[in-house]
C-alpha angles and dihedrals in degrees: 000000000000115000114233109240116232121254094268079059110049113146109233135190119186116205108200110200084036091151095061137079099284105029092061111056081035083058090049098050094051090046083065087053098068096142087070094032123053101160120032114195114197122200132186138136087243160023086007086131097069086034091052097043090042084052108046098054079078109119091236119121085238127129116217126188124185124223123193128192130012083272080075110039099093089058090048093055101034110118098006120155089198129015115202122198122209100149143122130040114344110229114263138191123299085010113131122203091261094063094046090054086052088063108040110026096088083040088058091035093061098048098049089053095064094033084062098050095033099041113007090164095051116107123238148215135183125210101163111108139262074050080173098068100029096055087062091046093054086050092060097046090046095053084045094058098021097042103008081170085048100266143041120260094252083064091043096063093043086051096051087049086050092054089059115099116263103246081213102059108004095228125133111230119252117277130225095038104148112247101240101203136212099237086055080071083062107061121080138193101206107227095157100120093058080061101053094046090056089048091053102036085042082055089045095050127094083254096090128035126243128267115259086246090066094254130119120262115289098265088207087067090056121083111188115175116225116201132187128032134323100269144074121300091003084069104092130172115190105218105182079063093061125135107245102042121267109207100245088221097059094047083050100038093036091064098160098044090053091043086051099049091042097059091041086052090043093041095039099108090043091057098058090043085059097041091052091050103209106327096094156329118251105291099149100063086036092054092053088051094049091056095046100052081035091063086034086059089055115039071054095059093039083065104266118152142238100018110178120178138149113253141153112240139133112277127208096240134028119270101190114028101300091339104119100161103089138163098221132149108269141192112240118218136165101291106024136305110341083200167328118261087195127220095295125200108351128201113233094256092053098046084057087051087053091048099056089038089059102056094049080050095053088060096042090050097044082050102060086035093060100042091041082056095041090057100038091049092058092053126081112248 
């Protein structure tokens, strides 16, 4: 049984944007997860006091305090574990990505602004579309704030050891090499409902039979990895890498079926969008996959092991040619991702599908850099 902590040690997860769609029914569900969450901090610009109060009547020992205004958001997120961003205009239809980073992407900009003065160590993740453009966006704010000579002093002085000569070999070490820093392991693009839709129309598809009782396959004993970005054809399952097994041939053989499976997967959130007509994205069912990366963050930051789950983040290291914003699944640790375990072995069908994701990705991620770096170079530092 989990010890409570004492009240110096309250966990605490601040959802900003709490008063929206999304932030809502993701307040709710974590509510219900009081034995990770002891203290719930809601932001918004506006209406948090009636969300806060209709929250908090739930019999859950969790302590929840409301914060209005930007006036009130460093107190929201002091002290957070996890930070979990819901916030800015939800996607309608007939938007594109491009209009909906027209829209966010100051609003982003700004809060990741505060988030990086006021909790650095906080994890975060980011909910608030296009996630491909405004994770790389929240990098560049962070190295600003966190780095602003391109790397903390603890890496400064590493990096002034490793220009040293090596006494074994004499040779000085390569310049130019791009300081790939630890709070980068600490910012998160949520892509985890990307992930749960290909678990449960995978279930629903002709690849796996149906249960004795006449229903579908239970979606939560599926584990599709979903690699890539949140939109569209950067959102890519690899299927032949399914938990349970799916036989290879018949996803080769079976064309149509895993075509079929691949675009509702990829047009998912399109479809709801549809289906609601106006009056919302999907914020139910992202509401469910926020909560659930949001208590993976943090048994993995009480110390549980072997913590696997899909994000978009900035890798060390590229993943496909100089592309090192990736959505893969990752393992969770204390302080961050501990790391990548990569794409592994692709079909031919999935490596295209790679391929074409990756070059939508390079302009979603050149977009949030440069506007990150226009804004940052026209304030003072």
């Amino acid at each position: 049984m989990r010890l409570v902590a004492s009240s110096s040690e309250l966990t605490k997860v601040a959802i900003l944007g709490a008063a929206g769609g999304i932030g809502q029914p993701l307040s709710l569900l974590l509510m219900l997860h009081s034995e990770y969450v002891q203290h719930l901090a809601l932001y918004d610009l506006v209406g948090m006091h009636g969300v806060g109060l209709d929250v908090s009547h739930v019999d859950r020992q969790c302590k929840v305090t409301t914060h209005q205004g930007p006036e009130e958001l460093a107190e929201a997120v002091k002290g957070a574990k996890v930070i979990v961003i819901p916030a800015g205009l939800a996607q309608k239809p007939g938007m594109t990505r491009d209009d909906l980073f027209a829209s966010n992407a100051k609003i982003m900009y700004n809060l990741a602004k505060v988030c990086a003065q006021t909790a650095p160590d906080a994890m975060l993740a980011i909910i608030t579309n296009p996630v491909n453009s405004l994770v790389p966006l929240t990098c560049e704010v962070y190295q600003r704030f966190l780095a602003p000579n391109g790397s903390s002093q603890q890496q400064q002085q590493q990096q002034a050891q490793s220009k040293s000569p090596s006494p074994q070999s004499g040779k000085q070490p390569s310049e130019g090499k791009v300081v790939f820093h630890d709070f980068f392991r600490r910012i998160f693009g949520v892509t985890t409902l990307d992930v749960v839709r290909a678990s449960t129309l995978a279930a629903k598809s002709a690849l796996f039979k149906s249960e004795p009782n006449g229903l579908f396959k239970d979606p939560a004993k599926i584990n599709i990895p979903v690699v890539g970005g949140h939109s569209g054809k950067t959102i890519i399952p690899l299927l032949s890498q399914t938990l349970p097994k799916i036989d290879k041939k018949q996803l080769t053989e079976d064309r149509a079926t895993t075509l079929t499976l691949v675009e509702s997967i990829q047009q998912a959130g399109i479809e709801v969008l549809n289906a609601k007509k106006g009056r919302g994205s999907a914020t139910i069912s992202m509401a469910y996959a926020a909560c659930r990366f949001t208590i993976s963050l943090l048994r993995a930051q009480q110390g549980e092991q072997n913590i696997i789950e899909c994000a978009y983040v900035k890798h060390q290291q590229p993943i496909v040619g100089d592309l090192d914003y990736f959505a893969t699944p990752l393992v969770l640790g204390k302080d961050g991702y501990v790391k990548s375990m990569g794409l592994g072995k692709l079909m031919p069908f999935e490596q295209q599908m790679v391929e074409e994701g990756s070059k939508e990705l390079r302009t979603s991620v050149a977009k949030g850099e440069d506007f990150a770096k226009e804004h940052l170079s026209s304030e003072k530092p």
